[in-house]
C-alpha positions in Angstrom: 9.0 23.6 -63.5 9.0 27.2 -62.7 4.8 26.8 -62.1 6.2 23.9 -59.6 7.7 26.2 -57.4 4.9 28.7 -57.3 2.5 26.1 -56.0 4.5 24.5 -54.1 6.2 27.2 -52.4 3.2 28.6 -51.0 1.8 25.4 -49.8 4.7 24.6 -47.7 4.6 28.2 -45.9 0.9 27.2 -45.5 1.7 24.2 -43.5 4.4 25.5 -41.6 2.3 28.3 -40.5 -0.3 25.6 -39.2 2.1 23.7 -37.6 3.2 26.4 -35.3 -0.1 27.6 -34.9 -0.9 23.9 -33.6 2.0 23.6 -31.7 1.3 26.6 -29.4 0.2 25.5 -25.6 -3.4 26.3 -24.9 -5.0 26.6 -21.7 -5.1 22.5 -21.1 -1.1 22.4 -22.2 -0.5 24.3 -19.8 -2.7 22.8 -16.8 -4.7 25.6 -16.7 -8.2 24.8 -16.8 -11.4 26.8 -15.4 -13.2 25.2 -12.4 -15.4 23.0 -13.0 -18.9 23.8 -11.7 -20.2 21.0 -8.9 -23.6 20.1 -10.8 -25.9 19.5 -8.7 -28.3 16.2 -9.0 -31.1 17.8 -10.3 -28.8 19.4 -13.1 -27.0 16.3 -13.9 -30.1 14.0 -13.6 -32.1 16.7 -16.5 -28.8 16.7 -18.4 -28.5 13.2 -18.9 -31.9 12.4 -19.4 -31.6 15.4 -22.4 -29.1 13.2 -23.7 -30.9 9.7 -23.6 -34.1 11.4 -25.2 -31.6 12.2 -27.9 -29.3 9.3 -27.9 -32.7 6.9 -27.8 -35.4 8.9 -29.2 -37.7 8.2 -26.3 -41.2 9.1 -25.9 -42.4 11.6 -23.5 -43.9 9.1 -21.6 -40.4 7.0 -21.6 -38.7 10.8 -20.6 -40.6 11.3 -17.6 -39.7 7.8 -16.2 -35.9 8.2 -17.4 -36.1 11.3 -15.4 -36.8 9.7 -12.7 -34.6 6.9 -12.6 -31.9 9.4 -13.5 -32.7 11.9 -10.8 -32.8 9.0 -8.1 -29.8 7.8 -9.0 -27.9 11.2 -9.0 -29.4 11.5 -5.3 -27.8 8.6 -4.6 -24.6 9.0 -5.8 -24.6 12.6 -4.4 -25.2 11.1 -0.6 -22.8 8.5 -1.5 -20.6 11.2 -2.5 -20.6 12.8 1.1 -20.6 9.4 3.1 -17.5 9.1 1.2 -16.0 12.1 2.2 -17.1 12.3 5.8 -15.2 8.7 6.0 -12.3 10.3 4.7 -12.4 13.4 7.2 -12.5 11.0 10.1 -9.8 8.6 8.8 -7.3 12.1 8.5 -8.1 12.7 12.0 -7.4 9.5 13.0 -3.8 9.3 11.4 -3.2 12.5 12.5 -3.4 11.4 16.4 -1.3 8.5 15.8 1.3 10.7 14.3 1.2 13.1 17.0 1.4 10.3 19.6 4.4 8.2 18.0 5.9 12.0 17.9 5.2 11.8 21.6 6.9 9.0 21.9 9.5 9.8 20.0 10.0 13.0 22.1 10.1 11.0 25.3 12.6 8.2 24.4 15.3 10.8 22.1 17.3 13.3 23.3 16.8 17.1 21.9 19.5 16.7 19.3 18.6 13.4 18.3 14.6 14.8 18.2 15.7 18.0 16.2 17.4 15.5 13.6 14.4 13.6 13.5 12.0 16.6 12.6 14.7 18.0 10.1 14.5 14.1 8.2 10.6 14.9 8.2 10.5 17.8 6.8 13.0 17.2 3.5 10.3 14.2 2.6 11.0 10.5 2.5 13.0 10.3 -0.9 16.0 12.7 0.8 15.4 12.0 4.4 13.8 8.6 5.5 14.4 6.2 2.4 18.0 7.3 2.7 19.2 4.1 3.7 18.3 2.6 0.4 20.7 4.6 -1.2 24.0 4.2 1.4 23.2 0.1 1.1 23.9 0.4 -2.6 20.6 -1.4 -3.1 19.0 1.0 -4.9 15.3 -0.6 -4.7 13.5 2.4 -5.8 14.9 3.9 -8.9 15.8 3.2 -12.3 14.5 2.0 -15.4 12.1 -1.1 -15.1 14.2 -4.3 -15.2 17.5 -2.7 -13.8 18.3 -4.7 -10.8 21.0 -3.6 -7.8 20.3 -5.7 -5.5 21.7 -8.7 -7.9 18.2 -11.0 -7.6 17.0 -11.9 -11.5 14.4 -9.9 -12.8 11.1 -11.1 -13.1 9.7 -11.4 -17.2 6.7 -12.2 -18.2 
């Protein structure tokens, strides 16, 4: 029994001490992550074509049209890429004008006070400011756990 406890003893400091060394946050536990490098489609077309030739065992021959398929393809989703985010530049702009001109509006039709209130409401963020009406109703649409009703209408179950 006695051999028992020398075995066993040391085994179970063993996998205590690899539990806490697994349990300590690393650099993705705590969000920290180093910045990714933006490949560029040259890079990404080679890299993936490296892993085909693996994956597939092609032939040169077969590795210089992969290439180019791959390279092609990078190019286009690369231009795609940008398209994408020009669209979303000009769509920022856009909603930024109509903010600024229903703030206009709102400027010309409230009185200073009444503007100043508005401004403070914006600036605490719709869950304290905006959506407070939700809240002084009592129908509390927006919180609580999934299935808790306020607002007294069955919930749905399926």
């Amino acid at each position: 029994m006695n051999t028992h406890k020398k075995i066993l003893l040391p085994l179970l400091l063993l996998a205590f001490a690899w539990g806490v060394a697994v349990a300590q946050p690393g650099p993705r536990d705590k969000g920290e992550r180093p910045p990714r490098q933006a490949m560029s489609p040259d890079s990404m077309a080679q890299r993936q074509t490296e892993r085909l030739t693996k994956l597939l065992e092609l032939t040169p021959e077969q590795q210089k049209k992969v290439e180019k398929i791959n390279l092609d393809a990078a190019r286009d989703r690369a231009a795609m890429h940008d398209e994408m985010q020009k669209q979303q530049d000009r769509m920022h702009e856009k909603m930024e004008e109509k903010k600024d001109a229903q703030d206009k509006a709102y400027k010309s039709v409230l009185t200073e006070e009444q503007y100043q209130k508005l401004q403070e409401l914006h600036q605490r963020g719709p869950r304290e400011g905006m959506h407070e009406r939700h809240f002084r109703s009592g129908k509390n649409l927006h919180r609580g756990k999934p299935g808790d009703r306020e607002d007294n209408r069955p919930s749905k179950k399926g």
